[in-house]
C-alpha positions as a Markdown table, in Angstrom:
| # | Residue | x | y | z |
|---|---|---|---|---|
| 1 | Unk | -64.5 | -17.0 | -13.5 |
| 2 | Unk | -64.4 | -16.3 | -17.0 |
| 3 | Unk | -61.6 | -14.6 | -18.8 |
| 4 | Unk | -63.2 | -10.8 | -18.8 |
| 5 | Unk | -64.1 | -11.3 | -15.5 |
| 6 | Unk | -60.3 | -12.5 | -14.9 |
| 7 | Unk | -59.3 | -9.2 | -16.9 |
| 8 | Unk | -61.3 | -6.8 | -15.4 |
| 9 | Unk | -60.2 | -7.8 | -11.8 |
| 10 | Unk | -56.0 | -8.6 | -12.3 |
| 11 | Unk | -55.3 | -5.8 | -15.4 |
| 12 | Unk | -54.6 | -2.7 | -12.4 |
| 13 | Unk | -52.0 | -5.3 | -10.7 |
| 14 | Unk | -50.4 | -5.9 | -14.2 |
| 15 | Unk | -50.6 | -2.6 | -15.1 |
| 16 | Unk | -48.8 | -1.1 | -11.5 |
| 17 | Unk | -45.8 | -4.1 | -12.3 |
| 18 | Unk | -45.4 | -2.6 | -16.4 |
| 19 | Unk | -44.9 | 0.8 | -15.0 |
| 20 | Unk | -42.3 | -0.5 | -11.9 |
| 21 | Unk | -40.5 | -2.1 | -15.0 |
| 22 | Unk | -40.7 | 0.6 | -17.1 |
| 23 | Unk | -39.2 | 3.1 | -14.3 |
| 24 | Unk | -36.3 | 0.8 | -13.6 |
| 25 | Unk | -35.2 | -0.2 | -17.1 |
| 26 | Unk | -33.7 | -3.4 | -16.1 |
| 27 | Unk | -31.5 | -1.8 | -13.0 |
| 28 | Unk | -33.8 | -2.3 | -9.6 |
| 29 | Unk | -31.3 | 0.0 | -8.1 |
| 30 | Unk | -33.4 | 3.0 | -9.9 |
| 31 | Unk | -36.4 | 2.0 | -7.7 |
| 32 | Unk | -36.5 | 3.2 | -4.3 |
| 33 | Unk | -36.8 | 0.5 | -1.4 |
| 34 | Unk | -40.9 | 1.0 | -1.1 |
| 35 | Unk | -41.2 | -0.1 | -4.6 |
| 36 | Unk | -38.5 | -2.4 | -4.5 |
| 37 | Unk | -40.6 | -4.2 | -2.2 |
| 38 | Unk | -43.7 | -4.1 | -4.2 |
| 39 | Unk | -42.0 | -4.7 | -7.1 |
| 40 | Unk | -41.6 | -8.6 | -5.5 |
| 41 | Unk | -45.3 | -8.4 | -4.3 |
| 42 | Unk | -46.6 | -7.3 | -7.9 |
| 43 | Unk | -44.3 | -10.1 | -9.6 |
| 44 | Unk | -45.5 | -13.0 | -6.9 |
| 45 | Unk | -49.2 | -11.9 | -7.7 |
| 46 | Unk | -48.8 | -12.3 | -11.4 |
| 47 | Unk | -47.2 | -15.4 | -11.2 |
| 48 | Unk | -50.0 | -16.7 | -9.2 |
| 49 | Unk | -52.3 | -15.0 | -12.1 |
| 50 | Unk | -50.1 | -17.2 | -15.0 |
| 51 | Unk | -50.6 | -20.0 | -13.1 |
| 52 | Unk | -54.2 | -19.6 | -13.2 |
| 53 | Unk | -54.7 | -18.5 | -16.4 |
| 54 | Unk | -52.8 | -21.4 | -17.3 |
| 55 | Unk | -55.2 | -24.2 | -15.6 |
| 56 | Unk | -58.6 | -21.9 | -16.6 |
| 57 | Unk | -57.5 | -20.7 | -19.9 |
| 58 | Unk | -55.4 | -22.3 | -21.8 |
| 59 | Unk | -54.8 | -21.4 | -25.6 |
| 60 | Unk | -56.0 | -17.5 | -24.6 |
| 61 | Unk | -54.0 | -14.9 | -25.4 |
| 62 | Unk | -54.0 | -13.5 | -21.6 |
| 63 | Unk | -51.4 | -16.8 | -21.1 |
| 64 | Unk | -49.0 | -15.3 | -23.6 |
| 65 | Unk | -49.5 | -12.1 | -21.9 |
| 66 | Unk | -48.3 | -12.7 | -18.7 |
| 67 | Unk | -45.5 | -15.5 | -19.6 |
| 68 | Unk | -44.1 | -12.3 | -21.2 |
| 69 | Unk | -44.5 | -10.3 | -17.9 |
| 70 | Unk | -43.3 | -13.1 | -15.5 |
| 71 | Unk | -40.4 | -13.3 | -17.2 |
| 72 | Unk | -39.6 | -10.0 | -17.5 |
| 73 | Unk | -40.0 | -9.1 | -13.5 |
| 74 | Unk | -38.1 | -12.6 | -12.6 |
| 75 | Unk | -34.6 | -11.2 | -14.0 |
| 76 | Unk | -35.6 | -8.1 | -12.1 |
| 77 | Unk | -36.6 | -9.5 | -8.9 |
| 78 | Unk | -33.8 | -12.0 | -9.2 |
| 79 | Unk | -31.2 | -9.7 | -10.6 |
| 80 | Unk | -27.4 | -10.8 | -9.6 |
| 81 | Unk | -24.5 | -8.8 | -11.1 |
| 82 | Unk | -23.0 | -10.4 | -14.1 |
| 83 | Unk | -19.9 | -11.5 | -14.3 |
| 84 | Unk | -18.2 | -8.3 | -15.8 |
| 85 | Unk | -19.6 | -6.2 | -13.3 |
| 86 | Unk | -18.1 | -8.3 | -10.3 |
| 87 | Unk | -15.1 | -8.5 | -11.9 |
| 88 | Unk | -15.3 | -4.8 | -12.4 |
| 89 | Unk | -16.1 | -4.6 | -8.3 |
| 90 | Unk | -13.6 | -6.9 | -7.3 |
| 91 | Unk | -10.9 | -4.7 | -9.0 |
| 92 | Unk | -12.3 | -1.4 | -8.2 |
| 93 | Unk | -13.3 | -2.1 | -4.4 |
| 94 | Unk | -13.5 | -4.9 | -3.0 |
| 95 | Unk | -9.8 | -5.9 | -3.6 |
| 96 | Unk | -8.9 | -2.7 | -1.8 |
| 97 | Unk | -11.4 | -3.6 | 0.7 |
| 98 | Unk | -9.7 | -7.3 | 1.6 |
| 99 | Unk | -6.2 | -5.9 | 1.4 |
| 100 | Unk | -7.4 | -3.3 | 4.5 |
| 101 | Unk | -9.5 | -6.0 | 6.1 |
| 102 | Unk | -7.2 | -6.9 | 8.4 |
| 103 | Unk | -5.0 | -3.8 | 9.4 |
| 104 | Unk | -3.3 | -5.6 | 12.1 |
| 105 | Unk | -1.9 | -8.6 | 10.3 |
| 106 | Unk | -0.5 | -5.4 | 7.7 |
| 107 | Unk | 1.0 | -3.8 | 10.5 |
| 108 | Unk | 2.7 | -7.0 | 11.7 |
| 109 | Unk | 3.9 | -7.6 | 8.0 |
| 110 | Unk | 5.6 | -4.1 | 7.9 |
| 111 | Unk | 7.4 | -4.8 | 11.2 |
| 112 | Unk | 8.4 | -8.4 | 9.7 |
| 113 | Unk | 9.6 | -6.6 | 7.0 |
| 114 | Unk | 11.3 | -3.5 | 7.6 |
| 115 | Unk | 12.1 | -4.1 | 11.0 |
| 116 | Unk | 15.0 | -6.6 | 9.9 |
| 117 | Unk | 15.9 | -4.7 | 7.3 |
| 118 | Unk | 16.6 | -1.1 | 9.3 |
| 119 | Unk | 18.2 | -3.1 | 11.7 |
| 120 | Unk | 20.7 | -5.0 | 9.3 |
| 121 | Unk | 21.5 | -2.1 | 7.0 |
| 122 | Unk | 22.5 | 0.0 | 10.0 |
| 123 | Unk | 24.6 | -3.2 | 10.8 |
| 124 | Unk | 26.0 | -3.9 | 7.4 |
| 125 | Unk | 26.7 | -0.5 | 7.1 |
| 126 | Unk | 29.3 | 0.3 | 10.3 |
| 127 | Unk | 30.3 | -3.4 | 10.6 |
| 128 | Unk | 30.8 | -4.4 | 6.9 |
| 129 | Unk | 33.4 | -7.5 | 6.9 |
| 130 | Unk | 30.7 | -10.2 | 8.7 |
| 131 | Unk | 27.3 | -8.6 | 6.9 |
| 132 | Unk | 29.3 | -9.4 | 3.5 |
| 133 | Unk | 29.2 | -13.1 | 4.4 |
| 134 | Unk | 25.5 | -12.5 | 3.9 |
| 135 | Unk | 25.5 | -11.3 | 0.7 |
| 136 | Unk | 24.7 | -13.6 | -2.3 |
| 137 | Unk | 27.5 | -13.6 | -5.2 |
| 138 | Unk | 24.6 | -12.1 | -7.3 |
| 139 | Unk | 24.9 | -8.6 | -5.3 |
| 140 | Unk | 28.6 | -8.4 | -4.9 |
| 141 | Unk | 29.0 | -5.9 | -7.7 |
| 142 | Unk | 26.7 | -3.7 | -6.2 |
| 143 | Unk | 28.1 | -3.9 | -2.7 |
| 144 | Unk | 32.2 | -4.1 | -3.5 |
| 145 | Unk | 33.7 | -1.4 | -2.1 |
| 146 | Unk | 34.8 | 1.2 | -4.8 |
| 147 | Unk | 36.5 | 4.3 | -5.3 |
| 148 | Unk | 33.7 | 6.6 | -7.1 |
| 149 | Unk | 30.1 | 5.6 | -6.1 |
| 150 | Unk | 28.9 | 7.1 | -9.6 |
| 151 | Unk | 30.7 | 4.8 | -11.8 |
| 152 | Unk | 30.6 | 1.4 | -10.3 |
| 153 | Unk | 31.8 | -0.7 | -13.5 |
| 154 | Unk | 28.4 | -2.0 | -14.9 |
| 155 | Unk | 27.8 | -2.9 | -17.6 |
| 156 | Unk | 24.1 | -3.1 | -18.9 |
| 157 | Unk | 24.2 | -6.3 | -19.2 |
| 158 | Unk | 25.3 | -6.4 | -15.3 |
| 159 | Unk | 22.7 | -4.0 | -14.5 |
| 160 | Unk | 20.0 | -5.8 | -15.8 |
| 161 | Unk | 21.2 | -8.8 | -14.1 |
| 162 | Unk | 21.3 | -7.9 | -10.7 |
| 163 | Unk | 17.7 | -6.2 | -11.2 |
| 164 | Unk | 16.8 | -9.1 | -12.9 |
| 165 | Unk | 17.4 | -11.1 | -9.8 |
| 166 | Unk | 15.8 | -8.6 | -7.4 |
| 167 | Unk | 12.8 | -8.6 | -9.5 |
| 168 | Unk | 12.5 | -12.5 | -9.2 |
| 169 | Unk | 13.4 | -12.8 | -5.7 |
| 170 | Unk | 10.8 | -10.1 | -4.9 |
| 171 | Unk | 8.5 | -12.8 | -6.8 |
| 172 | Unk | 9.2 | -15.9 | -5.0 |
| 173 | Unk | 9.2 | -13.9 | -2.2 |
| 174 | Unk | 5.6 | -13.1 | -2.6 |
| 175 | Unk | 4.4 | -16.0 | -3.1 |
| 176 | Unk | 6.2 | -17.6 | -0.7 |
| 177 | Unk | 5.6 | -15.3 | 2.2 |
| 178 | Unk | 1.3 | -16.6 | 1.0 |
| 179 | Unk | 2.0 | -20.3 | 1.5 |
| 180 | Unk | 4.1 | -19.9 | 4.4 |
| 181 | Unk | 0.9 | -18.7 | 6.3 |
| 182 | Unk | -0.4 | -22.3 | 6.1 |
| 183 | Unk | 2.6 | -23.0 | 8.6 |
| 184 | Unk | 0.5 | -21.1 | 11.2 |
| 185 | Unk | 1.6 | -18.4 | 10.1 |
| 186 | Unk | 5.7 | -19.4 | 11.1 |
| 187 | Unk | 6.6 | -19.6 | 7.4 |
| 188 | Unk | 5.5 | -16.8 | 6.8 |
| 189 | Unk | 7.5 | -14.7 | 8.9 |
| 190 | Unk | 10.7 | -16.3 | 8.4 |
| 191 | Unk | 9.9 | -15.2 | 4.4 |
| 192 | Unk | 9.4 | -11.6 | 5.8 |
| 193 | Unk | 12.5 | -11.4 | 8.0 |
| 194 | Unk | 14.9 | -13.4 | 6.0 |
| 195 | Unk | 13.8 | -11.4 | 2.7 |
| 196 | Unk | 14.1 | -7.7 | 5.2 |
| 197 | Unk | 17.9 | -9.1 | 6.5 |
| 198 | Unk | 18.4 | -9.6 | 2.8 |
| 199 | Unk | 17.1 | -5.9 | 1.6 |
| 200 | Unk | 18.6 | -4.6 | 4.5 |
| 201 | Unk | 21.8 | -6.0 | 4.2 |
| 202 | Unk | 22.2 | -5.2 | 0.4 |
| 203 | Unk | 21.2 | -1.5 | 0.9 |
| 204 | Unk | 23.9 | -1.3 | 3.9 |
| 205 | Unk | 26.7 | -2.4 | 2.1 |
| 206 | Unk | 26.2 | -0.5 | -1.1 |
| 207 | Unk | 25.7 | 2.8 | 1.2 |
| 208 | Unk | 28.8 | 2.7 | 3.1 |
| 209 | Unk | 30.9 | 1.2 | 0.0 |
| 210 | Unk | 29.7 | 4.6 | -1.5 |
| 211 | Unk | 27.6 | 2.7 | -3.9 |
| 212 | Unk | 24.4 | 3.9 | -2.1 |
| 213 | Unk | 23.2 | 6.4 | -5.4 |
| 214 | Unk | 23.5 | 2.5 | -7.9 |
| 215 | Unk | 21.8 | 0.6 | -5.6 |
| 216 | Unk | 18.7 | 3.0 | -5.6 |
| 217 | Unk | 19.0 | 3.6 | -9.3 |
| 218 | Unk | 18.5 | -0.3 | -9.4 |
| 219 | Unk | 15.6 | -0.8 | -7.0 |
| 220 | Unk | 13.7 | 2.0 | -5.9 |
| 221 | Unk | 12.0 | 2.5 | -9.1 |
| 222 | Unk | 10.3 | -0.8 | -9.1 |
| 223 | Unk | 11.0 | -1.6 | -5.4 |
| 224 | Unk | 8.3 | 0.0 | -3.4 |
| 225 | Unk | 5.8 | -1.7 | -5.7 |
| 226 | Unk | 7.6 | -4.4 | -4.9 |
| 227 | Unk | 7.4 | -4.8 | -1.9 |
| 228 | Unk | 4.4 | -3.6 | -1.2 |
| 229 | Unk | 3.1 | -6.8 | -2.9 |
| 230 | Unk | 5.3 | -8.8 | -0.7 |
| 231 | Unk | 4.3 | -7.0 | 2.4 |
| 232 | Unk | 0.2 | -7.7 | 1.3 |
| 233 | Unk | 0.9 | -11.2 | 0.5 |
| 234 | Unk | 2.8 | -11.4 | 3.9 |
| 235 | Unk | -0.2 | -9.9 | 5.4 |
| 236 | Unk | -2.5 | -12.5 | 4.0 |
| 237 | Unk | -0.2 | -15.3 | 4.9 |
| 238 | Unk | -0.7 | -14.2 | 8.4 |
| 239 | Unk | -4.2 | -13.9 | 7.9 |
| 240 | Unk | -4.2 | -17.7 | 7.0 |
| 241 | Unk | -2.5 | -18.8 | 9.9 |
| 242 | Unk | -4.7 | -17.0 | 12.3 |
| 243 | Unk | -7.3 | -19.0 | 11.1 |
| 244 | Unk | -6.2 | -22.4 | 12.4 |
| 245 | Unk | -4.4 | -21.1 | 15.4 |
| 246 | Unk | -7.7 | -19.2 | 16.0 |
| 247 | Unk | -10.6 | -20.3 | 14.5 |
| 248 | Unk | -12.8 | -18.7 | 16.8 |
| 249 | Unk | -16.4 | -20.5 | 16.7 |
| 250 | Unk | -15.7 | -22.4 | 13.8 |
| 251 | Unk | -13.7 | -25.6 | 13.3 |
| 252 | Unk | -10.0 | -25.2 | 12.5 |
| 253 | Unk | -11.5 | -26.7 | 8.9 |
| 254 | Unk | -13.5 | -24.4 | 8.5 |
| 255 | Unk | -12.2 | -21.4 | 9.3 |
| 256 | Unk | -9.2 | -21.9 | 6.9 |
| 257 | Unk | -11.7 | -22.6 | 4.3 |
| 258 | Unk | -13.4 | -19.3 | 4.9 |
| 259 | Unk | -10.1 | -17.4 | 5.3 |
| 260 | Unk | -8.3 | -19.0 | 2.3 |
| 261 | Unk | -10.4 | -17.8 | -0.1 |
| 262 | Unk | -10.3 | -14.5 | 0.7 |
| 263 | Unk | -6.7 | -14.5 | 0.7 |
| 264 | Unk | -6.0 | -16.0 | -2.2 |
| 265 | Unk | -8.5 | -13.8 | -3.9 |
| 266 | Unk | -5.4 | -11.1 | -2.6 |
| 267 | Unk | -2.8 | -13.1 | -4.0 |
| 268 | Unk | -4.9 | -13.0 | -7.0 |
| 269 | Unk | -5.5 | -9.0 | -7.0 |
| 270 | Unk | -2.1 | -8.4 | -6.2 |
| 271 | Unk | -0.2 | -10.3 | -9.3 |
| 272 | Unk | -1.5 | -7.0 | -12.0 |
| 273 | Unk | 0.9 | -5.1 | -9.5 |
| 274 | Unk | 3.9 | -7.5 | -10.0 |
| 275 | Unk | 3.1 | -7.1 | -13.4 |
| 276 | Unk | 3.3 | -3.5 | -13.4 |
| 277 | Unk | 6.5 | -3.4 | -11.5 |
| 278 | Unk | 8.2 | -5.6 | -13.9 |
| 279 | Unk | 7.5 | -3.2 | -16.4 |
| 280 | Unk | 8.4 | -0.7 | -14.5 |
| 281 | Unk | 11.9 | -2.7 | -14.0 |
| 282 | Unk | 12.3 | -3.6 | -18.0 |
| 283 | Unk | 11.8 | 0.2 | -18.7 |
| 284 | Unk | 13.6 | 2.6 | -16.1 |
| 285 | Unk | 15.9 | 0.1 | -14.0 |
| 286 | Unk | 19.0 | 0.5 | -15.5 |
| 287 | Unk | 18.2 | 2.5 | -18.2 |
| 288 | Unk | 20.6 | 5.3 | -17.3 |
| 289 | Unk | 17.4 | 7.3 | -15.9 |
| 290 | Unk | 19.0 | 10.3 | -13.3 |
| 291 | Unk | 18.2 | 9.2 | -9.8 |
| 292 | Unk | 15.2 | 11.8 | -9.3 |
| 293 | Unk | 13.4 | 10.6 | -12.4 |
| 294 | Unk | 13.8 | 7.0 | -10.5 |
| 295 | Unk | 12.7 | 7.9 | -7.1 |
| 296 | Unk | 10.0 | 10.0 | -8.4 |
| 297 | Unk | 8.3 | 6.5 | -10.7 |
| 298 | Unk | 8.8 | 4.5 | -7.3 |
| 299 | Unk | 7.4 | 7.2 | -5.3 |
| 300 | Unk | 4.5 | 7.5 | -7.0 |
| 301 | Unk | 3.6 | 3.8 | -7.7 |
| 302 | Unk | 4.0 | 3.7 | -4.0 |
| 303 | Unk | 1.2 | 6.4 | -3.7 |
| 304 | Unk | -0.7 | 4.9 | -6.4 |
| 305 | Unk | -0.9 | 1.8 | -5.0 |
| 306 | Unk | -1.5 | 2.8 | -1.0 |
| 307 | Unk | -3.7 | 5.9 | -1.8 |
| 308 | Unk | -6.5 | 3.3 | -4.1 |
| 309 | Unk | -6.1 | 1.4 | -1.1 |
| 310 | Unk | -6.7 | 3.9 | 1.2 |
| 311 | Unk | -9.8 | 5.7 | -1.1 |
| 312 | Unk | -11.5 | 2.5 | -2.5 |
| 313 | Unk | -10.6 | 0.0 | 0.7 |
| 314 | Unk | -12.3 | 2.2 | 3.4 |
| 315 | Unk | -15.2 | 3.1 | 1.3 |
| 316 | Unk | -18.4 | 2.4 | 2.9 |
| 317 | Unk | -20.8 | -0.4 | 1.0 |
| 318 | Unk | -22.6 | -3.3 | 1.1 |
| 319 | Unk | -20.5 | -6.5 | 2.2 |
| 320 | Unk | -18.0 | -8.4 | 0.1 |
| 321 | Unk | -19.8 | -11.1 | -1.2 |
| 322 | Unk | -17.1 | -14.0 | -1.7 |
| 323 | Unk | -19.5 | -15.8 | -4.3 |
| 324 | Unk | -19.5 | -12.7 | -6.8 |
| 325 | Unk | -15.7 | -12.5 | -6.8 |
| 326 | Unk | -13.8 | -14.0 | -9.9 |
């Protein structure tokens, strides 16, 4: 065959593949699945064409040609979001998307939770003397008993210690009640339980000492953030000990494998939100703030948080795909 023969028959095909890359402009998503489809077929063919031309005529300019094309249709045919845009994903959807993925180990990390901590504020709060022994010297000046519940004695200094050590007990917290998941899950729910006694306890004796308005000044602002991250990370703590107590098809091995990386990839989504609750903390905890400036920041980081995760982590789409996440 010579090279105007070659032309004459393989210049439509080449042609048909310059227009598909013309009409998708370097995002396949703009062709429809038909041409999608023979996009790959037109980029197969002239790659079997280069290779010809390649063996039959070297040095021609057709060679140059359709190196040119190849490459051009193999970043389209092989096209694999960058870097940026899965980082992009991962924050926009598919963090939302794992945090959801498992709505019963949530659930069980709410009860964990809260459950505790209803149970021992209603305690601390009619039985006082024995739910004090529970308290940490850290939260006594929150929970003495005193005579008017809008002047407590604190200093700022004081105030920004006690939510100074609510802030970094809601941290370990967090992480803790992740890692306690690879205790079949045990560890974490003693982490969920002990921290809801804790909470519970706390917010019981500063209600019936009449210091119930403080204690909400100090931790409501920051505190449904808060622990909201906790409950997640409780969730995926559970989520990891499910895996080995049942791994289903797979070996125990392998099914923590498979279920650890997605949960640390919620760890790892979750820790902006710590972030932004410690700011949160530095700027209206104890700042003086009226209590219905306060409840109204935590109320609506609370709905921040839960309604992205109700809009972005029930959204329908393709699968998360574990190897484009950060």
């Amino acid at each position: 065959m010579t090279v105007d023969a070659f032309l004459t028959e393989r210049r439509p095909s080449w042609e048909e593949l310059e227009a598909l890359l013309a009409k998708a402009r370097r995002r396949p998503e703009r062709l429809g699945p038909e041409q999608v489809l023979e996009l790959g077929r037109r980029y197969r063919a002239a790659a079997a064409d280069l290779a010809l031309a390649r063996r039959s005529f070297p040095g021609e300019p057709t060679v140059g040609y359709l190196e040119g094309l190849v490459g051009r249709s193999r970043h389209l045919v092989y096209d694999a979001p960058t870097r940026r845009a899965s980082v992009v994903r991962f924050w926009l959807t598919d963090y939302w998307r794992l945090v959801l993925e498992r709505r019963l180990a949530l659930l069980v990390a709410v009860v964990l939770l809260f459950g505790p901590a209803f149970l021992c504020g209603a305690w601390a709060w009619s039985d006082p003397g024995p739910a004090a022994g529970l308290v940490p010297t850290a939260y006594q000046s929150v929970t003495e008993p005193r005579p008017d519940g809008s002047n407590v004695g604190l200093s700022s200094s004081e105030r920004a210690a006690v939510a100074g050590q609510i802030f970094t007990n809601n941290i370990e917290v967090t992480f803790l009640a992740f890692a306690g998941g690879i205790l079949l899950g045990l560890g974490t729910a003693v982490v969920l339980i002990f921290n809801g006694v804790l909470i519970g306890t706390v917010a019981g004796l500063a209600i019936g000492s009449g210091n119930g308005r403080v204690f909400f000044e100090l931790v409501v602002a920051h505190g449904v953030l808060e622990l909201s991250c906790i409950t997640v990370a409780g969730a995926a703590g559970l989520r990891l000990g499910w895996s080995i107590v049942d791994p289903g098809l797979r070996t125990r091995v392998a099914s923590l494998t498979a279920e650890a990386r997605r949960c640390v990839l919620i760890v790892l989504g979750t820790m902006p939100w710590l972030v932004v609750a410690g700011l949160t903390e530095g700027f209206v905890t104890g700042s003086g703030v009226p209590l219905a400036v306060v409840l109204a920041v935590g109320g609506a980081l609370g709905l921040l948080y839960w309604g992205l995760a109700l809009w972005r982590g029930t959204r329908a789409g393709p699968a998360i795909s574990l190897g484009d996440m950060p």
